[in-house]
N, C-alpha and C positions, 0 to 999 in steps of 0.2 A: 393477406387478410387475417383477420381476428378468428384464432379457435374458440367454438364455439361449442360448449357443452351440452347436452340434451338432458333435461330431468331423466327422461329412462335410462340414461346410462350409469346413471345409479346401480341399475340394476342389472341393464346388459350394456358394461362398460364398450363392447366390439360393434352396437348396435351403430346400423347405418346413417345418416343424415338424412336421406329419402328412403320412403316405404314404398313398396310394390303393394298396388290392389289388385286383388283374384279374381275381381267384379266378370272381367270381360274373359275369363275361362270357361271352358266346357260345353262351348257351343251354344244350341239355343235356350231360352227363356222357356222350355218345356220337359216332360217328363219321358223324351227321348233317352235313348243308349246312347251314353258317349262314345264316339268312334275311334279308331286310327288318327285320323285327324285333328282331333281335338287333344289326344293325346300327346302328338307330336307339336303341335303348337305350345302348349304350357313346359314343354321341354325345352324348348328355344326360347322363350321367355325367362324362365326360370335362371335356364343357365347365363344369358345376354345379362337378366339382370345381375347375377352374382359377379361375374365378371364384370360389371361397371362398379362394382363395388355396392351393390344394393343388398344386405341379407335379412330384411324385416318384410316379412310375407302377412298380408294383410286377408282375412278371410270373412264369413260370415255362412251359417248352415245352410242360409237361404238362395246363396249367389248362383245361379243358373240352375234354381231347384236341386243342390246340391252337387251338381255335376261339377263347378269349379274346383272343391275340396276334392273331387272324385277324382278327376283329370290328373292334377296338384300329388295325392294320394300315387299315380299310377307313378308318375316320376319318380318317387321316391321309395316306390319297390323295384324299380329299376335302377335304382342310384343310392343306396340307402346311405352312405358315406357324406352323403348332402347336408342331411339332416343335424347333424352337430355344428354345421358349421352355418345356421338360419335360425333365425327367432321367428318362431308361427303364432301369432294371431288370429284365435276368432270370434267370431259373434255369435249370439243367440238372443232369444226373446222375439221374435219375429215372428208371426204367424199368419199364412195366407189364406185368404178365404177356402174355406173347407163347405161344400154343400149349401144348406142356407144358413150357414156359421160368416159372417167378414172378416177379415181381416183383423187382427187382435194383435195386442202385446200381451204376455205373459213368461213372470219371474216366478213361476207357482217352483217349489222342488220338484214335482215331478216331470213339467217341462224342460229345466231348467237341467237336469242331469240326462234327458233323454237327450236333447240336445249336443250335450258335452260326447254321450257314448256315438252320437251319430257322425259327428267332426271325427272325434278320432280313428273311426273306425274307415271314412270316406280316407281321410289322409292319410291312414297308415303311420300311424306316431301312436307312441304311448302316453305323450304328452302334449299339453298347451304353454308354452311360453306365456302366455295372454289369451286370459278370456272377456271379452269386453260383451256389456249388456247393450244388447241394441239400439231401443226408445225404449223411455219411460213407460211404466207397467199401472195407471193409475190405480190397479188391485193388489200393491207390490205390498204384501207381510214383511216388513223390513226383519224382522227377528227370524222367521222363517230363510228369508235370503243369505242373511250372517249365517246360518246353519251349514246351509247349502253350500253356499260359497268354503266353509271351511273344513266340511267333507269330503270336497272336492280336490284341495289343498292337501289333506291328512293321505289323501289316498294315492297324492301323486299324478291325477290327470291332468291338474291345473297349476302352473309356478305363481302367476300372477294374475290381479283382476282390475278390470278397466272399467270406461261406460262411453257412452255413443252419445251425441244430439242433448246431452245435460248440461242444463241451469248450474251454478256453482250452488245454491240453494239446496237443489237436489242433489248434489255431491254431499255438499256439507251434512247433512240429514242422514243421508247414507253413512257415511264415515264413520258417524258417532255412535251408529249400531256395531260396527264392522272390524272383526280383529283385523283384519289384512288391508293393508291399503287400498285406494285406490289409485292407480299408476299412471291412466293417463284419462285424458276424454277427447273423442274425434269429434270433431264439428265442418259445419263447410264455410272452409278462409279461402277466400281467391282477389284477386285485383278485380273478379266480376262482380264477386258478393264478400261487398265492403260494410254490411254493416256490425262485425266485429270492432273495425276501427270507429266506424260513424258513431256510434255510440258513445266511445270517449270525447271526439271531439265535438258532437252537439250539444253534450250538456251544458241546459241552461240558455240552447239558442232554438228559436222556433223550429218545428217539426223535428224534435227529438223524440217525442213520441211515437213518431212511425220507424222510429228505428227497429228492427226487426231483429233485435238481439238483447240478452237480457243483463243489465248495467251490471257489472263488476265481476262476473265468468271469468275475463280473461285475467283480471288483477288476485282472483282466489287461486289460479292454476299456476300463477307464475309465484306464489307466495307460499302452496304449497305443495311446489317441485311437482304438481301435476303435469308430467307429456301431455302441451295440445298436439294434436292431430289435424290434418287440411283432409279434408276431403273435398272430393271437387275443385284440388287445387290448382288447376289448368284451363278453370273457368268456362267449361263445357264445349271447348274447343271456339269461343266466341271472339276470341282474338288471336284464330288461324290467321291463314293467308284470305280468306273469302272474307275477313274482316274488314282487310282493305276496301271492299265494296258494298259494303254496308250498307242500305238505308239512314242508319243510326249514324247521327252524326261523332257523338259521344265511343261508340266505338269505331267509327273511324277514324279518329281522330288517337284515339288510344292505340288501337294496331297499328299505326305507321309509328307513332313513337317508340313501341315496343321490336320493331322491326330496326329502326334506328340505333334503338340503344345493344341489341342483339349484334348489330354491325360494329358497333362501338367496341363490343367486348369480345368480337369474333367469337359467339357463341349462338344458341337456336333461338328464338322465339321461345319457346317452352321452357330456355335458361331464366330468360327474363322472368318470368309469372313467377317461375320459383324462388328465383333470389329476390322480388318482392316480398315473399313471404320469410324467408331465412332472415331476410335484416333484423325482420322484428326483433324486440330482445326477449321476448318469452324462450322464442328459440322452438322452432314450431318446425313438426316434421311433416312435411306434406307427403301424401300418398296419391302416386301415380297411377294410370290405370291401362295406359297406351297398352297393345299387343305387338305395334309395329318394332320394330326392335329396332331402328336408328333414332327412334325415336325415345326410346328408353335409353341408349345412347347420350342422345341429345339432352337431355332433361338432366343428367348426372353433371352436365356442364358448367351449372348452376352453383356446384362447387369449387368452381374456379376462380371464382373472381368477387367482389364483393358491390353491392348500388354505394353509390353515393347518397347522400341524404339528399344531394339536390336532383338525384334522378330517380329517389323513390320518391320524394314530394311531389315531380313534375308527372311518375305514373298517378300514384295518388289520387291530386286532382281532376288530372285528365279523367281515370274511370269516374269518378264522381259525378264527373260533366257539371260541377259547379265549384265555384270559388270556397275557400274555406271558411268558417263565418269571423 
C-alpha cells in the first residue's frame, strides 16, 4: 500500500498514524482518588499501545476530572524513559459547571495558563508537544490569545498549538492573529458520522442543508497541511458485533459488510472503521479510545493493508443508508 504522510509529521517526523485517546483513563467521571488500579491500567495501555506502534497520546485537563492526565502522570514517574520517546497532546478551554456557574468555554490568559500549569503538572512533563483549544470560546480576545499562546511557547511549556471541534473559518481568523501555527484540528469522522464527507457530496442536491458540517473545513486543512484529527472514530462502538442485531436496518446492514470485509483482509472489525478513514487523502489520524488492549491490538491492523475504492464506496453508502445523488 501507498505511504502516506501526515501534515504533523512535519513536525514530529516519528509521529504515529493512530492516536491513543486518554478519555477512558483514571477511573471514574468524579472527584475520587485515583487508585492502584487505575494506575496500573494506564500502564498496560500505554505500554500495549507503544508497542503496537502507537506514540501520540491524546489528552484533555478535563478527561476523568483530571484524573486521566493524573493516572498518565503516574506512569511516567514510574518510567520516565517513556517520555522522549511519545508526543503529549492536550486540551484546554473546558469548563464545567461550577456552583450556579454552567458550563463555559474560556480562552481568557488566565485560564488558559492555569490550565497548561495543571496538565503538566498532573502528567509529570515539563512540556506539551500540543496544546489544542477545546470548543470555541465566543469571548475569545484573539490578540490576548496570540499573547498567551506565545508565552507559553517562549517559556518552553508548549512546542505546539492546535484546536478542537473548528470551522476552517474559525482557524482561518485565528491564524491571522497568530505567530505560531495552527497544527492540527480534531473533529468527529467515523463511517457513523458521515457528514464530513456528506457535505461534499450534497452540494447543490436537496437536503444539503441538514448537513451537519460546515462546507469547506476539510479542503482549508488539507491545503493548509492542517492534521485533521477523528475523534470518535470507531463510531461509538455502533458497528460492534451487537450491530449485527440491530433494530436499524442501515446499521445492520453496514456491520455485516464491515465484518465481511474484516474477513476479507484477515483483520478486526475496528481495522475496517479505521482504514475507512485512512484512505481519505487529507490523511486523517484517528484517535482511539479502547482500554481493552486486543483491542488496541486490533485497530493498529488497519495499517496493514489498504480499502479499495470499491469497498470504501460500498461502506460509504451502506452507512448512508441511501444511494448517492
Amino acid at each position: 500500500m501507498t505511504k502516506q504522510t501526515l501534515p504533523l509529521q512535519k513536525y514530529y517526523p516519528q509521529s504515529s498514524r493512530i492516536a491513543y485517546g486518554c478519555m477512558g483513563l483514571g477511573g471514574e467521571w468524579d472527584n475520587s482518588s485515583i487508585i492502584n488500579k487505575d494506575i496500573s491500567q494506564a500502564h498496560s495501555v500505554i505500554e500495549a499501545a507503544m508497542a503496537y506502534g502507537i506514540n501520540f497520546f491524546d489528552h484533555a485537563d478535563i478527561y476523568r476530572n483530571g484524573k486521566a492526565e493524573q493516572v498518565f502522570g503516574e506512569v511516567l514517574k514510574k518510567k520516565p524513559e517513556l517520555r522522549e520517546n511519545m508526543i503529549l497532546q492536550s486540551k484546554c478551554g473546558i469548563r464545567f459547571k461550577e456552583g450556579s456557574l454552567p458550563g463555559r468555554y474560556d480562552f481568557s490568559e488566565k485560564w488558559i495558563k492555569h490550565s497548561v500549569e495543571g496538565s503538566l503538572r498532573r502528567l509529570n512533563t515539563e512540556y506539551l508537544d500540543i496544546l489544542m483549544l477545546h470548543r470555541p470560546d465566543p469571548l475569545m480576545q484573539v490578540e490576548e490569545l496570540a499573547e498567551t499562546l506565545l508565552e507559553l511557547k517562549s517559556a518552553g511549556k508548549v512546542n505546539h498549538f492546535a484546536v478542537s471541534n473548528m470551522s476552517h473559518h474559525q482557524i482561518s481568523y485565528m491564524q491571522k492573529h497568530l505567530e505560531l501555527p495552527i497544527i492540527a484540528n480534531q473533529i468527529e469522522m467515523s463511517l457513523g458520522k458521515l457528514d464530513w464527507l456528506n457535505d461534499g457530496v450534497m452540494v447543490g442536491s436537496a437536503g444539503h442543508h441538514q448537513v451537519d458540517f460546515v462546507s469547506g473545513t476539510l479542503e482549508y486543512c488539507q491545503n493548509e497541511r492542517v492534521q485533521l484529527q477523528a475523534w470518535g472514530c470507531l463510531a461509538k462502538g455502533r458497528f460492534s458485533e451487537q450491530g449485527l442485531q440491530s433494530e436499524c436496518h442501515v446499521t445492520r446492514q453496514t456491520t455485516k459488510l464491515i465484518f465481511e470485509l474484516a474477513e476479507a483482509h484477515h483483520a478486526t472489525p475496528e481495522a475496517i472503521l479505521l482504514a475507512f478513514l485512512l484512505k481519505h487523502p487529507s490523511n486523517i489520524q484517528p484517535v482511539i479510545g479502547t482500554t481493552n488492549l486486543d483491542r488496541i491490538k486490533g485497530a493498529t491492523m488497519a495499517l496493514d493493508f489498504e480499502l479499495t475504492r470499491d469497498e470504501w464506496y460500498s461502506l460509504f453508502v451502506s452507512a448512508r443508508g441511501l444511494a448517492l445523488p
